[in-house]
C-alpha positions as CSV (number, residue, x, y, z in Angstrom):
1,X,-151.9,46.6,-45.5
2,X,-150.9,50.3,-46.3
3,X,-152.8,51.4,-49.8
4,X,-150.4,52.6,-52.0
5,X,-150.3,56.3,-53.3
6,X,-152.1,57.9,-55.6
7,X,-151.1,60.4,-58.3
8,X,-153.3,62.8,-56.5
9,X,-151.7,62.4,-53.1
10,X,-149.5,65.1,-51.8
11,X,-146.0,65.3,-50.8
12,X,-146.7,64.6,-46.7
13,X,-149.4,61.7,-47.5
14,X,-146.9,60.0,-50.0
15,X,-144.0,60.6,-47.2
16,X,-146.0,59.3,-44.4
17,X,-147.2,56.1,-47.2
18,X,-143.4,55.4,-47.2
19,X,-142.9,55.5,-43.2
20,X,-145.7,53.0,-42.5
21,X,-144.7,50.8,-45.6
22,X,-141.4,50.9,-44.0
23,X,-142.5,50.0,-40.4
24,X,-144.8,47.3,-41.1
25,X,-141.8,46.0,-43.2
26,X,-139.6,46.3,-40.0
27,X,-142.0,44.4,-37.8
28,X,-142.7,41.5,-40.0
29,X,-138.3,41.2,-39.9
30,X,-138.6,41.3,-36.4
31,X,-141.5,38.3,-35.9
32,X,-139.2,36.4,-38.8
33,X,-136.2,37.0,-36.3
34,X,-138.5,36.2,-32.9
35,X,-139.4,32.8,-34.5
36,X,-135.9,32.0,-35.6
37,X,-134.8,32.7,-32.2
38,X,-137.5,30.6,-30.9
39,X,-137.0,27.8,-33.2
40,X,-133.0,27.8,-32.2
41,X,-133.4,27.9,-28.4
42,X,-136.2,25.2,-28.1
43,X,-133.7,23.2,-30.7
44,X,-131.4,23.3,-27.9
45,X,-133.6,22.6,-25.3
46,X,-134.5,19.4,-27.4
47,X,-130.5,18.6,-28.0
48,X,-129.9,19.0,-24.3
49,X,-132.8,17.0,-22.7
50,X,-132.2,13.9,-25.8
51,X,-128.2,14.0,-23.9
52,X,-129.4,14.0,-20.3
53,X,-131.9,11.3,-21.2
54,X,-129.3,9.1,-22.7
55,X,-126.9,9.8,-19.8
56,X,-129.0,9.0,-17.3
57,X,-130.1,6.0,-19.0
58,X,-126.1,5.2,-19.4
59,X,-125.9,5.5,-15.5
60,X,-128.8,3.9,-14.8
61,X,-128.0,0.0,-16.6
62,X,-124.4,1.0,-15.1
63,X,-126.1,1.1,-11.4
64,X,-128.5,-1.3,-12.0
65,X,-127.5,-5.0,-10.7
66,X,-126.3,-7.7,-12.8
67,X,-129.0,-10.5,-14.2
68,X,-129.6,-13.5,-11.9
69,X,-126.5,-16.0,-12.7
70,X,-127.1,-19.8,-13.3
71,X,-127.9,-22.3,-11.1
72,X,-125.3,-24.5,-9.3
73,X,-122.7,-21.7,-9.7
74,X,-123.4,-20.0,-6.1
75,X,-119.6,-19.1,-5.6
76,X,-119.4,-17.6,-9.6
77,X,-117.9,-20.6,-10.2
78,X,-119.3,-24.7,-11.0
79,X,-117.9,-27.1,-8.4
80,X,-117.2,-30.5,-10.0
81,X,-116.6,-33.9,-8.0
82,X,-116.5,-37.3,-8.9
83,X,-117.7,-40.7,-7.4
84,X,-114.9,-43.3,-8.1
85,X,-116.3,-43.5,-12.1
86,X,-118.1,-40.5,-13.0
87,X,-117.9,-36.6,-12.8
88,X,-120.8,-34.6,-11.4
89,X,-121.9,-30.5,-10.3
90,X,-122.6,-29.8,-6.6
91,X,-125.9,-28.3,-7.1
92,X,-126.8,-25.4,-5.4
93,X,-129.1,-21.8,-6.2
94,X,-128.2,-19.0,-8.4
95,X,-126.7,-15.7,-7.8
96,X,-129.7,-13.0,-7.3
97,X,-129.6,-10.1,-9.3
98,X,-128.7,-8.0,-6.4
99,X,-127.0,-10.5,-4.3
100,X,-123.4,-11.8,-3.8
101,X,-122.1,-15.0,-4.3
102,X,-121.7,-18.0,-1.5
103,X,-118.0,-19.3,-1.0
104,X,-117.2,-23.5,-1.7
105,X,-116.0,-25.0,1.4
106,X,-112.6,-25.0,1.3
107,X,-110.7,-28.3,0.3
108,X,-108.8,-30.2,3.0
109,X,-105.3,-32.3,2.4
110,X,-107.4,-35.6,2.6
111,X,-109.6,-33.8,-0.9
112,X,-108.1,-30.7,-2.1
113,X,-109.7,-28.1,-3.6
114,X,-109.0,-26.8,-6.9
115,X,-110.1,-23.4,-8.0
116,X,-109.4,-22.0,-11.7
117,X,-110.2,-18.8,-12.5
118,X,-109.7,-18.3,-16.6
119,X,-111.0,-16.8,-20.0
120,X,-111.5,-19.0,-22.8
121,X,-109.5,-16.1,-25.0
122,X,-106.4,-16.4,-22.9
123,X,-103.9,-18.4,-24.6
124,X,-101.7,-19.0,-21.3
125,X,-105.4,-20.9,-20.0
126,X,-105.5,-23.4,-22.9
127,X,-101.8,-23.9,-22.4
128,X,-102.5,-25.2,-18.7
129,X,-105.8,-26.9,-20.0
130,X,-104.2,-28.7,-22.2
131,X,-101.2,-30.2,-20.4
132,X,-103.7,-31.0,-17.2
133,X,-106.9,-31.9,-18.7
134,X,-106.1,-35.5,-18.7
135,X,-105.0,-35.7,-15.4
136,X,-107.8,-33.0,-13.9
137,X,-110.4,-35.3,-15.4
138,X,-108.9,-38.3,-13.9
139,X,-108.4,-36.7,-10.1
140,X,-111.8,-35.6,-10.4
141,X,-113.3,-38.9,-11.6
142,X,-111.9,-40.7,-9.0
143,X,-113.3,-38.3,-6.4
144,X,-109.4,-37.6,-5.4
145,X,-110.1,-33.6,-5.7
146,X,-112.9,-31.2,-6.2
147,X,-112.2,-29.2,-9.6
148,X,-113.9,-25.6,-9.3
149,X,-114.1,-23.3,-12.9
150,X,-114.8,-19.5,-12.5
151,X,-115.4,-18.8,-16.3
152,X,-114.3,-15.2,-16.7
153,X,-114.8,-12.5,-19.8
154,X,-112.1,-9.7,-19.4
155,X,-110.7,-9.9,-22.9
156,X,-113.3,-8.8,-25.2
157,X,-111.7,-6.3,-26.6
158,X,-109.3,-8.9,-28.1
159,X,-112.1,-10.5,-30.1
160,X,-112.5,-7.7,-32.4
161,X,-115.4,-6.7,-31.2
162,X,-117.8,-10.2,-30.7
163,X,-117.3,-10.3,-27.5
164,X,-115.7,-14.0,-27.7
165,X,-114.8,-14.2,-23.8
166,X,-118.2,-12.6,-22.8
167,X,-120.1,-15.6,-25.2
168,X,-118.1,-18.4,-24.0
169,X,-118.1,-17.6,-20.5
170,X,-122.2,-17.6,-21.3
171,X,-122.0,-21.2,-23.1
172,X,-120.1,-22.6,-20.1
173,X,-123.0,-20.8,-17.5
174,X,-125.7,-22.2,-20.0
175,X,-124.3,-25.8,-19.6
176,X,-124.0,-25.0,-15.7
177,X,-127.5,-24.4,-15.5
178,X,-129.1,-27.1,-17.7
179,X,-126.7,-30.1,-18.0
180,X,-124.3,-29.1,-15.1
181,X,-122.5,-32.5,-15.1
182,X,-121.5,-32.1,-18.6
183,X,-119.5,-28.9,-17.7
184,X,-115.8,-30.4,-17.3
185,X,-116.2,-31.6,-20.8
186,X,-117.4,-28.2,-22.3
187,X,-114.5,-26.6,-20.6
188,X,-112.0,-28.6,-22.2
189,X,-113.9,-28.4,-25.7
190,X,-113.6,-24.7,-25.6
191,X,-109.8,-25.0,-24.9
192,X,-109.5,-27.4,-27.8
193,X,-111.4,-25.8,-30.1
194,X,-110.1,-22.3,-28.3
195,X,-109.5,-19.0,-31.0
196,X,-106.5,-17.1,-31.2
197,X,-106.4,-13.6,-29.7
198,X,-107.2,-10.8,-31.9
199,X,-110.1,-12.9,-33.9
200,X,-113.4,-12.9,-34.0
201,X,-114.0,-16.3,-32.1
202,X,-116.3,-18.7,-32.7
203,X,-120.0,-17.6,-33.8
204,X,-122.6,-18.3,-31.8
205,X,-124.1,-20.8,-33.8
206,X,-120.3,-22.7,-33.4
207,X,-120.2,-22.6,-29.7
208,X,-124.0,-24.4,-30.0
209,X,-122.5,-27.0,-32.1
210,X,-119.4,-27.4,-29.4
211,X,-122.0,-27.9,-26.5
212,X,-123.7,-30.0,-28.1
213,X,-120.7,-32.4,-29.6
214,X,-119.2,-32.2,-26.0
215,X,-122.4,-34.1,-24.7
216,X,-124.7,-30.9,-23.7
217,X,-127.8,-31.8,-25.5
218,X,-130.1,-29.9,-23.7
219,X,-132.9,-28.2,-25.8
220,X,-132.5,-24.9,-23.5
221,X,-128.9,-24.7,-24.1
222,X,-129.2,-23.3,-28.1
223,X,-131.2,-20.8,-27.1
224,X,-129.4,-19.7,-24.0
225,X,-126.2,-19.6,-25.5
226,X,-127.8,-17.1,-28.8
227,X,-129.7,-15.2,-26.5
228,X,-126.4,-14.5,-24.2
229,X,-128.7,-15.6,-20.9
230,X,-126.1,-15.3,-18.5
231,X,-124.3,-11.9,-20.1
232,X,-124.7,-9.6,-17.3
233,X,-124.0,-12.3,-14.7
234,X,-120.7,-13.1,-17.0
235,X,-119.8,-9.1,-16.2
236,X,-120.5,-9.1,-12.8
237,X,-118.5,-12.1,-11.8
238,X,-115.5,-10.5,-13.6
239,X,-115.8,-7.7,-12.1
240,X,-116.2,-9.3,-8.7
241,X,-113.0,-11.5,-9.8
242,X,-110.8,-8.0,-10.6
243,X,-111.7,-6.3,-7.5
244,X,-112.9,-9.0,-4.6
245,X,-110.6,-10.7,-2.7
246,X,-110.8,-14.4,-3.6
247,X,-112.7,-16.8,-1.0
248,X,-110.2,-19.1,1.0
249,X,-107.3,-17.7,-0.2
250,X,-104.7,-14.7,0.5
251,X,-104.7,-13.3,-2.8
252,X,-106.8,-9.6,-2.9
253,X,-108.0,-9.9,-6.6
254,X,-107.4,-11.4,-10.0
255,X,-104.6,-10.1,-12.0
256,X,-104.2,-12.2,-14.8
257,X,-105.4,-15.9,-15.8
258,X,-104.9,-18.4,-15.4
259,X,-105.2,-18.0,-11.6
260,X,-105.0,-21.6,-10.3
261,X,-105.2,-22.0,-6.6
262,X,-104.7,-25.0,-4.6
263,X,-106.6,-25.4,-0.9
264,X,-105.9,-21.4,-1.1
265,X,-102.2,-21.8,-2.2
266,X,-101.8,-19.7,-5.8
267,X,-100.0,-22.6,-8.3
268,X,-97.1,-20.3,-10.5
269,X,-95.1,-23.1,-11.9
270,X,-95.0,-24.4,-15.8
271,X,-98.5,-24.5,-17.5
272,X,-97.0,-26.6,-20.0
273,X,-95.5,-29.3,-17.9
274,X,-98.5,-31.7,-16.0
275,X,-95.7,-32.8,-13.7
276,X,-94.9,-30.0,-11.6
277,X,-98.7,-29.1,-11.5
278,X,-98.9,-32.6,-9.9
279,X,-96.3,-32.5,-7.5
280,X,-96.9,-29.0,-7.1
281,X,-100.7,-30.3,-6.0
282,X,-99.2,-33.1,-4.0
283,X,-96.6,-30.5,-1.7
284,X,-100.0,-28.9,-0.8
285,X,-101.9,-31.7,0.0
286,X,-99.2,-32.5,2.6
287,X,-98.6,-29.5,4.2
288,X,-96.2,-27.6,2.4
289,X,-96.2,-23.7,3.1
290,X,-97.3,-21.2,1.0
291,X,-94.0,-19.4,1.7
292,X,-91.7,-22.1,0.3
293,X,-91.0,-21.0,-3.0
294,X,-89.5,-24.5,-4.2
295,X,-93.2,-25.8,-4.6
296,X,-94.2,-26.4,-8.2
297,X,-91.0,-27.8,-9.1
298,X,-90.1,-31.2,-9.3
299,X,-87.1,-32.5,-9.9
300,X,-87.6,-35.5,-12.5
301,X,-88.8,-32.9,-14.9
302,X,-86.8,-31.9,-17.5
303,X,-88.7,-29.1,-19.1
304,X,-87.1,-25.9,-19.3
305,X,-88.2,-23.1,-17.0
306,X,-91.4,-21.3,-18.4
307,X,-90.7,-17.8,-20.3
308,X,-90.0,-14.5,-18.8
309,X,-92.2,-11.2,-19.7
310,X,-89.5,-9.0,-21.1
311,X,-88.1,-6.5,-18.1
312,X,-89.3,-8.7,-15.5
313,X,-87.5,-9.2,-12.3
314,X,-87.2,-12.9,-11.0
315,X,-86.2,-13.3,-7.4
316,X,-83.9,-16.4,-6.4
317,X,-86.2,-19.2,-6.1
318,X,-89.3,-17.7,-7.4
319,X,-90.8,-19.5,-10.4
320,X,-92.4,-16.9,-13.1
321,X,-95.6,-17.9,-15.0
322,X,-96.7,-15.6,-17.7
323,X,-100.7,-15.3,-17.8
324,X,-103.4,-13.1,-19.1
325,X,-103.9,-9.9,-17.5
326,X,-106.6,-7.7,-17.3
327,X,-104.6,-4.4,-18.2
328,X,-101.9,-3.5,-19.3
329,X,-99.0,-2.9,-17.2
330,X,-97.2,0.6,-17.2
331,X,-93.2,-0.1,-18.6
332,X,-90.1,1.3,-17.4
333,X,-88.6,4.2,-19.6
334,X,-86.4,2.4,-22.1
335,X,-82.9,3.7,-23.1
336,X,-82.0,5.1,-26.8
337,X,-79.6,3.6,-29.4
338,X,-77.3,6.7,-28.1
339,X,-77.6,6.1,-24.5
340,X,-77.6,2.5,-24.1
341,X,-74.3,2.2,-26.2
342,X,-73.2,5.4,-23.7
343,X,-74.7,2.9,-20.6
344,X,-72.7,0.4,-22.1
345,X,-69.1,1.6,-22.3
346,X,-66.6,1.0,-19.5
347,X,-64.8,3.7,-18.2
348,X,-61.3,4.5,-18.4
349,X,-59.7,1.7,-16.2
350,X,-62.9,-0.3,-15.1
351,X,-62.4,-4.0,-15.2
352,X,-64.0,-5.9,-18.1
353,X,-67.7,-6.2,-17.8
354,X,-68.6,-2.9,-16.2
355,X,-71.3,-0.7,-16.9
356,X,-71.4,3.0,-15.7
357,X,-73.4,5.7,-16.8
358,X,-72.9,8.2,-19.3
359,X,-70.7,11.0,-18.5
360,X,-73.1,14.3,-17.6
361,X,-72.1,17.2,-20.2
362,X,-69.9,19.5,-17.9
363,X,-71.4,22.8,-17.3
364,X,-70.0,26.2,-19.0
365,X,-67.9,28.5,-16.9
366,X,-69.3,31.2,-18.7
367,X,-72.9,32.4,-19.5
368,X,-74.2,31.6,-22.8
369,X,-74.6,35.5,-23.5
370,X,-70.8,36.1,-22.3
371,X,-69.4,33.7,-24.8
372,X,-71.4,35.1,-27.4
373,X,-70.4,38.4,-26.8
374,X,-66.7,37.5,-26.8
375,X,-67.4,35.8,-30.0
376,X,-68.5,38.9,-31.6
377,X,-65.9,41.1,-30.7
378,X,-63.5,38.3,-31.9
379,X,-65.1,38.3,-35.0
380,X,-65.0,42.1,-35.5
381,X,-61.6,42.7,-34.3
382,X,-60.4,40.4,-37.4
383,X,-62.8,42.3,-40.0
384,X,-61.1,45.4,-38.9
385,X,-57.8,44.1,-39.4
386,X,-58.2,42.9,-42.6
387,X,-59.6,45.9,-43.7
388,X,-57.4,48.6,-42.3
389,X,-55.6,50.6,-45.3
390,X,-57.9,50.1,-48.1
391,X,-61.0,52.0,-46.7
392,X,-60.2,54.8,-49.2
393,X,-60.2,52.3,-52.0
394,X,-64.1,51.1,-50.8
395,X,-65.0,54.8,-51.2
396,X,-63.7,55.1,-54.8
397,X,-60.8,57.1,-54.1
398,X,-57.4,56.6,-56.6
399,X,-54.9,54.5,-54.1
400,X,-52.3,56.8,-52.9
């Protein structure tokens, strides 16, 4: 540290004094500003390696394959059968974490096979549950069909954030795995007891109280179901549902739920009317073609013709079944108050009823600048008109 000056000093000491007060002044602002410099760069080191460690761990679980999925649901899906009195699982392995499912055997006309592919969210799929789950049970009971469930958990974000699909899709893998033959009756307990979309669902504790009053006791279910076991199976399935084509059948992916196929043959009659399903199930089992678009109707039934999405097109003979899907559907451009009145009016010496567009605005004969100008000139031609004679009075002068 410099001494400071004396009063016997002379001028050049207490100069020089000042000089090396003032440089040791400026090098203890520069090692201030070094450190600060430091301290900010190896800040941002720190920020950026925290982001690419959180990125790569994002990519990695993305990359990383699903979790094992439950026993006796091979094909993503539980196969149910029945004896004449009772309904029981086909029992088979579980999905590997890194493997891909096993296709059923495909049903035949003298046992068909039907496959459901649904989301216990989807209002449309406890519509279809609960006109057919009477009659499903009773088919299956009596060994007359094989009854195949694909659980699926595409709407969670209509569940306000629980995750209701993902969670009941789980409960129904849980029963799969521990009480497989009680799985028809969980199924239609999560219809009946199903939430409305844009809720929070049942809790988890709720859908262990459902298993369990639907007759899956098992004391590895609870603990399954609140531990969300079968989660990332649940999300690979679905995502092997959206993308995959579907085994034994012509149909490249799942587009909406309920998806109900029939020996391969895509069911789109009513969901609310048990009759056509059954004749529609019937038409199948005897041969009908997938191309005849009268099956799924049956004439004895008197229900009216299920509800069209609005803007949907309906080809002659095609029956329309609303559904579930997965994402939302881009919409035509709509027309205005203005131009759909414009749409709507006749023109001069149409017959009644016809629509023809609005007239196009005719185009100008002259540019926009041209008129303008003319405009102008108009305008000053009549100021000068209207003035001429009294300019001498606007100067002040007496009027001759």
């Amino acid at each position: 540290m410099t001494p400071p000056a004396v009063p016997g000093d002379t001028k050049r000491e207490r100069r020089e004094a000042a000089r090396e007060k003032a440089r040791v002044a400026r090098e203890a602002a520069a090692k201030r500003r070094r450190r600060k410099k430091w301290a900010l760069q190896g800040g941002l080191v720190l920020g950026v390696l925290a982001v690419a460690a959180v990125v790569v761990l994002v990519v990695t679980r993305s990359m990383a394959p699903g979790g094992p999925g439950p026993l006796n649901m091979a094909s993503d899906g539980i196969v149910l059968s029945g004896d004449g009195t009772t309904v029981s699982a086909t029992t088979t392995d579980a999905v590997p974490a890194d493997g891909e499912p096993t296709a059923s055997a495909p049903g035949t006309a003298e046992k068909p096979s039907i496959v459901v592919y649904l989301d216990y969210m989807c209002p449309y799929c406890g519509q279809f549950d609960t006109a057919n789950a009477e009659q499903l049970q009773t088919w299956v009971s009596q060994g007359s069909v094989d009854l195949e469930i694909h659980p699926l958990g595409f709407l969670d974000n209509a569940s306000l954030g629980t995750k209701y699909s993902t969670r009941s899709a789980n409960a129904l893998a849980c029963v799969a795995n521990y009480q497989p033959d009680a799985a028809l009756d969980v199924n239609t307990a999560l219809f009946a007891q199903q939430p409305e979309e844009n809720t929070s669902g049942l809790t988890n504790d709720e859908l262990v109280s459902l298993v369990q009053g639907a007759g899956a006791d098992d004391e590895q279910i609870p603990g399954c179901v609140t531990g969300g076991e079968f989660d990332d199976w649940v999300a690979s399935a679905t995502e092997r549902a959206l993308n995959d084509p579907l085994p034994n059948s012509d149909l490249e992916k799942v587009t909406g739920t309920p998806t109900v196929l029939v020996n391969g043959q895509q069911y789109q009659g009513s969901l609310t009317d048990p009759t056509v399903f059954a004749q529609f199930v019937a038409e199948v089992a005897g041969g009908a073609p997938t191309s005849d678009t009268s099956t799924g109707t049956a004439p004895e039934s008197s229900a009216p013709p299920p509800p069209r999405a609005a803007g949907a097109e309906r080809t002659p003979g095609q029956v329309t079944t609303p559904g579930c899907a997965p994402a939302s559907q881009p919409q035509g451009r709509r027309l205005t108050p203005m131009s759909a009145k414009a749409a709507a009016k006749p023109a001069p010496g149409a017959p009644p009823g016809a629509r023809t567009r609005p007239r196009a605005a005719r185009p100008s004969r002259q540019p926009q600048g041209r008129r303008l100008t003319e405009r102008f000139r108009t305008r000053a031609r009549a100021r000068a008109r209207r003035t001429r004679g009294c300019r001498c009075r606007g100067r002040g002068s007496a009027a001759p």
